[in-house]
N, C-alpha and C positions, 0 to 999 in steps of 0.2 A: 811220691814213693813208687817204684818200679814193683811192678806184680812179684810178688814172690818175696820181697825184702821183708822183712819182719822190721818193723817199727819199734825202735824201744824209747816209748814213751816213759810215764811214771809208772806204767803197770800193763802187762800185756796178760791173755788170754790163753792157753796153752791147753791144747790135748796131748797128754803124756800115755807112750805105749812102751812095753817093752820089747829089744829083740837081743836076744839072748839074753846075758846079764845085765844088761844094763839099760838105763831107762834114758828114752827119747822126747824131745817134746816138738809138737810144731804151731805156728802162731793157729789161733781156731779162728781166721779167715782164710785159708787156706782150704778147712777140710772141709768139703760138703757133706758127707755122710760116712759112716760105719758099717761096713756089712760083714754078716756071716763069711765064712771063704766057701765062695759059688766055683763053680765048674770051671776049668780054664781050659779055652784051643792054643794049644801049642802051635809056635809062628814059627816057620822054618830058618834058619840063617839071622834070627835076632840076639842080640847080645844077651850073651850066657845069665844077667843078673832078671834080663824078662822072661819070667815065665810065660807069658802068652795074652789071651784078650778074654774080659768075659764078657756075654751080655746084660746089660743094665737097664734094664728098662726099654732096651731096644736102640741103646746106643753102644757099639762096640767100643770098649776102655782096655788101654794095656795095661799090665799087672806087673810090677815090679819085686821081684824077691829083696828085701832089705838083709837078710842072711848075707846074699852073694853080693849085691853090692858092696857092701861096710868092710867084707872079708872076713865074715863070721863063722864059716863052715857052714853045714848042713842045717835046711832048717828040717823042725819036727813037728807038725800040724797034731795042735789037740782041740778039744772041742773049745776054748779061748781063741785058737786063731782067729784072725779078723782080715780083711781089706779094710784101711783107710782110702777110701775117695777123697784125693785133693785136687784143687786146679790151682793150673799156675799159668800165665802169659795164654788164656782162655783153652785152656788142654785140662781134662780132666784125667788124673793119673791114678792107678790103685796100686799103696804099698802093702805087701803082707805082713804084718807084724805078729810078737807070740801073742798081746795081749793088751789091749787099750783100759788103762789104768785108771784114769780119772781128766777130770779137767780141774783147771787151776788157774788160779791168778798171780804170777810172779811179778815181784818190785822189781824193775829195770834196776833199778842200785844193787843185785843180787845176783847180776848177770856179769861176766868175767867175758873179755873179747878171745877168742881163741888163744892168738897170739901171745897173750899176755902169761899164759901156762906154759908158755918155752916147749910146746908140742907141734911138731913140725906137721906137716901133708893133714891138717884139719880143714881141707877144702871142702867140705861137705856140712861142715859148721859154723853156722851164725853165732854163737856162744855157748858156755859152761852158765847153767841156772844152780844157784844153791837156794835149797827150801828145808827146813828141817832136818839139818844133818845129811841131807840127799845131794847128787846129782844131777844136773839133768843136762842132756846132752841135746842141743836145740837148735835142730839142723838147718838146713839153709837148701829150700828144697829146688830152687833152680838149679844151684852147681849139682847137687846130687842128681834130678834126671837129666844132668848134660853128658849124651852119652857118645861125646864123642873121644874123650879121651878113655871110652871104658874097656871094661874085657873084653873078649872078642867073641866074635860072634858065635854059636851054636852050630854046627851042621842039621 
């Protein structure tokens, strides 16, 4: 299985956050850690959705706003915001989410493939999770930092 793919076995692992309305999940091999939202250096001329880099323990990590990616508008930091630290293809990435939910274990039989929702440009999604009358929106985190198709860059 390639870094990054989420595996749908009988039952996968899920750290569920939310941004904005609606709640995310991603496979919890993926995420290294949870942190408070630490200080960020703004990178000149990087694409509008990275906010910048912070340091981690003494290794510089770039910080991705999930707001401006997804095309959520403006985010609004309260004391819930968080950085998730993921790695993918051995890159350790931080997304800022409004708030890391819970963790969970979803039945792959509960998992719907984008496609199948007849909702076009879900390039960013590995599938729809249903769990108790919920959604959950369970992204697909290679395409999402492949930023080469993305906004443009920052001055």
């Amino acid at each position: 299985m390639p870094d990054g793919q989420m595996n749908f076995k009988d039952e996968i692992q899920l750290v569920v956050f939310s941004v904005g309305k609606e709640e995310y999940g991603l496979d919890i091999s993926q995420v290294q850690e949870i942190n408070r939202l630490l200080p960020i250096t703004r990178v000149p001329r990087a694409p509008a959705c990275i906010e910048g880099v912070i340091n981690l323990r003494g290794d510089v990590v770039p910080v991705m706003n999930l707001h401006s990616r997804l095309g959520l508008g403006m985010r609004t930091d309260t004391d819930r915001t968080r950085i998730v630290i993921t790695q993918v293809q051995g890159i350790s990435v931080g997304l800022i989410v409004d708030e890391v939910l819970e963790v969970l274990s979803l039945r792959s039989s509960t998992i719907e493939p984008p496609a199948m929702t007849g909702i076009s440009n879900t390039g960013y999604l590995q599938g729809i999770g249903k769990i108790e009358g919920r959604l959950l929106l369970l992204l697909d985190l290679v395409s999402l930092l492949d930023l080469k198709e993305s906004d443009e860059t920052v001055a």
